[in-house]
N, CA and C atoms as a LAMMPS dump frame, in Angstrom:
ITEM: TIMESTEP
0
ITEM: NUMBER OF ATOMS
237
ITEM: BOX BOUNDS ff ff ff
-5.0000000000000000e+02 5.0000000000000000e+02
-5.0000000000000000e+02 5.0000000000000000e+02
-5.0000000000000000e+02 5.0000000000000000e+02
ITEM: ATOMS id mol type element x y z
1 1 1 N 106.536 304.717 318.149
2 1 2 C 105.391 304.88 319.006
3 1 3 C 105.301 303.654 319.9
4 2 1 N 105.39 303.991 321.203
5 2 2 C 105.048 302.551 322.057
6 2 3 C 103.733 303.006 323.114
7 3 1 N 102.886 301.93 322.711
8 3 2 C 101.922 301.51 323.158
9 3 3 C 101.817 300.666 324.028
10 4 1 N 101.292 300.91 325.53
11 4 2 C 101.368 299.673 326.656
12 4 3 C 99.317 299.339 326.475
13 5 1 N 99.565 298.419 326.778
14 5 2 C 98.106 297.809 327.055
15 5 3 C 97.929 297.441 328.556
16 6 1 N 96.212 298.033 328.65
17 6 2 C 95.899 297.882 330.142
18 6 3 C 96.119 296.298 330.813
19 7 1 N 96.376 296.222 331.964
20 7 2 C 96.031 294.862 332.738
21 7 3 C 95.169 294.27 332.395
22 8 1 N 94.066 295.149 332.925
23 8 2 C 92.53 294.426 332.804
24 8 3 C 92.332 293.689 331.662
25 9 1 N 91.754 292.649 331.825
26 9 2 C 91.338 291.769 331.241
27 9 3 C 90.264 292.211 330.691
28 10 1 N 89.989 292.129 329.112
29 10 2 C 88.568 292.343 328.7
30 10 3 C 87.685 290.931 328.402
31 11 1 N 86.266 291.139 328.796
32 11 2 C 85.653 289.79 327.86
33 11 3 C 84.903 290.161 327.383
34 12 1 N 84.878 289.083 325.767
35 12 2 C 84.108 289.771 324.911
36 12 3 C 82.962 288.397 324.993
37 13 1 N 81.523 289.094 324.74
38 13 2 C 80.423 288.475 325.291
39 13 3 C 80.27 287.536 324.229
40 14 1 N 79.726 286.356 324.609
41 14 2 C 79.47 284.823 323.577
42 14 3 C 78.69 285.307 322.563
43 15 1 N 77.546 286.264 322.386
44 15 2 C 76.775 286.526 321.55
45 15 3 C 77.908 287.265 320.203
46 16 1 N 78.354 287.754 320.446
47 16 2 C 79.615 288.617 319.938
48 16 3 C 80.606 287.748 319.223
49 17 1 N 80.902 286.841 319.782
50 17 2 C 81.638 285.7 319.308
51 17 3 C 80.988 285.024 318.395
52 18 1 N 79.719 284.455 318.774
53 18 2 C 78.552 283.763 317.675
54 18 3 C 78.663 284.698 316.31
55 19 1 N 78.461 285.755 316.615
56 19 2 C 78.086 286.569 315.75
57 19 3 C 79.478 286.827 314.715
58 20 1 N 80.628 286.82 315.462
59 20 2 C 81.833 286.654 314.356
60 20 3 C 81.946 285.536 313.371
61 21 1 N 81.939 284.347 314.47
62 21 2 C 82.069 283.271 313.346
63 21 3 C 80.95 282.393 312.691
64 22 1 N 79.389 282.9 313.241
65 22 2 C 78.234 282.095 312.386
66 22 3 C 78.46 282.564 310.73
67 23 1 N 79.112 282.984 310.244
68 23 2 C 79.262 283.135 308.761
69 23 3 C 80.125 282.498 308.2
70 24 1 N 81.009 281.797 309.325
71 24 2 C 81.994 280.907 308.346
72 24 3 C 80.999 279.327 308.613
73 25 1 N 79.906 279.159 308.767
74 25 2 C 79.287 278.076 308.471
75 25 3 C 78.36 277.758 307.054
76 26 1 N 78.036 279.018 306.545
77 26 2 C 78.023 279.095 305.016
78 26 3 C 78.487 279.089 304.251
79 27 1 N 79.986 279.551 304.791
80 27 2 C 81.418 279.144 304.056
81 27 3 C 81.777 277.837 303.442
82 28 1 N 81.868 277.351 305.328
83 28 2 C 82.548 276.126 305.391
84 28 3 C 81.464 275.113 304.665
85 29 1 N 80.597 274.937 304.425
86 29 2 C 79.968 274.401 303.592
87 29 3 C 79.768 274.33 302.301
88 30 1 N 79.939 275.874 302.063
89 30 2 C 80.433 275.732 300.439
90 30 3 C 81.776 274.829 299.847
91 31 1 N 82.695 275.097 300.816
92 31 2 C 84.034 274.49 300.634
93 31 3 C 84.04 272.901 300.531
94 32 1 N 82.608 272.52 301.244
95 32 2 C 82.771 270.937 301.389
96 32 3 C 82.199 270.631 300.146
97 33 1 N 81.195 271.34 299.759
98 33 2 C 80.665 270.926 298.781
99 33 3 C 81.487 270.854 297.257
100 34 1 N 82 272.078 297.046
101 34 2 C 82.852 271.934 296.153
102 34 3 C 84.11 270.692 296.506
103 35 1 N 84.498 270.654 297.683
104 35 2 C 85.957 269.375 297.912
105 35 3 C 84.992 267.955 297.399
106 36 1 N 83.675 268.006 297.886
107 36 2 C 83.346 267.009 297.141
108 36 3 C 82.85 266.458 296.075
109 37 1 N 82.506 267.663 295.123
110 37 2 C 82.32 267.875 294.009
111 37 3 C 83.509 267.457 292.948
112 38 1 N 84.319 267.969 293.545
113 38 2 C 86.097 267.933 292.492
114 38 3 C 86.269 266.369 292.869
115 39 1 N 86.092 265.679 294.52
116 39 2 C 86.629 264.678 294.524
117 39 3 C 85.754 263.625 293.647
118 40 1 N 84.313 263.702 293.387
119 40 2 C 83.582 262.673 292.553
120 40 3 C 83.979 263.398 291.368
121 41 1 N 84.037 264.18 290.837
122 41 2 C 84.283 264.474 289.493
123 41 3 C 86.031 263.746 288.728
124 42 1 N 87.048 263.555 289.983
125 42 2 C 88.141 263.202 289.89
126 42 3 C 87.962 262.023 289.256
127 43 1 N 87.507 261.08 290.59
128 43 2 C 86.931 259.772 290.306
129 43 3 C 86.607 259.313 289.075
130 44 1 N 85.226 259.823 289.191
131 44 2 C 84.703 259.257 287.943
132 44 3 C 84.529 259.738 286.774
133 45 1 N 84.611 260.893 286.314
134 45 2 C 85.458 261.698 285.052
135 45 3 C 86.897 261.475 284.764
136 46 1 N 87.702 261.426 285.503
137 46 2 C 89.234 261.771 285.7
138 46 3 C 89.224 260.614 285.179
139 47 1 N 89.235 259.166 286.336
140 47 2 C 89.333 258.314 286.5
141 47 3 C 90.684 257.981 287.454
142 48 1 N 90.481 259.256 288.2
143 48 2 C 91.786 259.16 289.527
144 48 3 C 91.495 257.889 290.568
145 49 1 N 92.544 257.54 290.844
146 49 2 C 92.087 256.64 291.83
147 49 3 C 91.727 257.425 293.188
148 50 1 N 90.917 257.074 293.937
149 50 2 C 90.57 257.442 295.33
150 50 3 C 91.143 257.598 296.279
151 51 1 N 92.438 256.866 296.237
152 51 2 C 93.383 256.993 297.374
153 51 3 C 94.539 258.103 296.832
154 52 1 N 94.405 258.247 295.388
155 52 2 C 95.331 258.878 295.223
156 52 3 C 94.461 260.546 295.606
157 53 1 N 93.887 260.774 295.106
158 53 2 C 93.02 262.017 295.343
159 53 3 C 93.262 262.269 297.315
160 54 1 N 93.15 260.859 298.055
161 54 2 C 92.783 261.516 299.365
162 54 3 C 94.079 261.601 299.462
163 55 1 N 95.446 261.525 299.01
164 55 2 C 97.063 261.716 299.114
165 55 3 C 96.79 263.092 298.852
166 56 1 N 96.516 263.691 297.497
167 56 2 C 96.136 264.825 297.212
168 56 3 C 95.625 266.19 298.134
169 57 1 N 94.211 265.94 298.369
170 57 2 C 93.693 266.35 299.47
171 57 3 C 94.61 266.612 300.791
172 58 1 N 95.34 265.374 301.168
173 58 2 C 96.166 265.528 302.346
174 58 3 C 97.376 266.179 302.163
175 59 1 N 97.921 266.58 300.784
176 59 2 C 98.932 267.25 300.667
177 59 3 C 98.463 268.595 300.947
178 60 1 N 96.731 268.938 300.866
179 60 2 C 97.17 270.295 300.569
180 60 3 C 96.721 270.67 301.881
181 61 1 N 96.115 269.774 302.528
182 61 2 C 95.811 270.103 304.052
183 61 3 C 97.542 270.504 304.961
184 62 1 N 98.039 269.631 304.749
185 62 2 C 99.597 269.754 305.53
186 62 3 C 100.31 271.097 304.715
187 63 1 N 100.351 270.906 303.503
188 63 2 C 100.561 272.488 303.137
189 63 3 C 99.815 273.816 303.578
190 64 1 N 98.261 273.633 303.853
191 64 2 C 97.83 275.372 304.9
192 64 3 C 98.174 274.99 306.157
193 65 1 N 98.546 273.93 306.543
194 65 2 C 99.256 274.254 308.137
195 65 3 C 100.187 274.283 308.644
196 66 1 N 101.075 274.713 307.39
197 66 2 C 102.446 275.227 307.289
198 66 3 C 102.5 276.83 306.93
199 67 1 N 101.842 277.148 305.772
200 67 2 C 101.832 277.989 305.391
201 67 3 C 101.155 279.078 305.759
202 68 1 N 99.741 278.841 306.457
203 68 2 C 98.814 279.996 306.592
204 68 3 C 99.399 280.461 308.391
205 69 1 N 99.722 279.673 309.323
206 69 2 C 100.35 280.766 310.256
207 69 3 C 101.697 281.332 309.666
208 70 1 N 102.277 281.382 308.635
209 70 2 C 103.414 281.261 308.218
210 70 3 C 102.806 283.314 307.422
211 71 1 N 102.206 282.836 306.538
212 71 2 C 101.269 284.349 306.27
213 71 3 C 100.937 284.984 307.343
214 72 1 N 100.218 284.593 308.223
215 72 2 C 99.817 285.294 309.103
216 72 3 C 100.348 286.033 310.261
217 73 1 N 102.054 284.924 309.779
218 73 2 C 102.967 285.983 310.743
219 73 3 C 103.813 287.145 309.97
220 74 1 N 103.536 286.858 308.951
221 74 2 C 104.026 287.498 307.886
222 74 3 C 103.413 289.116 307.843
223 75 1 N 101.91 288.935 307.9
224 75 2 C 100.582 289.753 307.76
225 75 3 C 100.331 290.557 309.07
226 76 1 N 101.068 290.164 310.36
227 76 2 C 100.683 290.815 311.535
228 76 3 C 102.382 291.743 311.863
229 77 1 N 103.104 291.321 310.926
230 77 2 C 104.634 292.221 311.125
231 77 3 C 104.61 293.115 310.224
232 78 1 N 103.57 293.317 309.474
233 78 2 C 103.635 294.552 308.115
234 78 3 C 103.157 295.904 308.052
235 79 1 N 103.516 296.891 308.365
236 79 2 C 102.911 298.151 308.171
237 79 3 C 102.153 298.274 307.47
């Protein structure tokens, strides 16, 4: 099946846009809270050192920005 797409340019209105991503701000806040939850709990339960935790942290940051367009090209070639 081949599908052409029109010229025209569509725009999709700012309210529309707001409205997609104002929910990943309840998200993204949960996420901080827990990253900083695990990181004081590391600390001072664990007794990890701090720099080692932010090595940690930074491993896994450089690992989703390898990996998640890596899925996602994965996820947009799949029937």
């Amino acid at each position: 099946m081949n599908l052409t797409l029109n010229q025209q340019q569509v725009r999709v209105p700012w309210r529309t846009v707001f409205a997609y991503g104002a929910p990943t701000v309840g998200a993204g806040y949960m996420y901080l809270l827990v990253g900083l939850y695990v990181m004081k709990f590391s600390t001072d339960v664990l007794l990890i050192a701090p720099a080692v935790m932010g090595v940690i942290f930074s491993i896994s940051r450089v690992w989703d920005a390898i990996s998640d367009p890596l899925v996602g090209y994965l996820s947009d070639r799949t029937v």
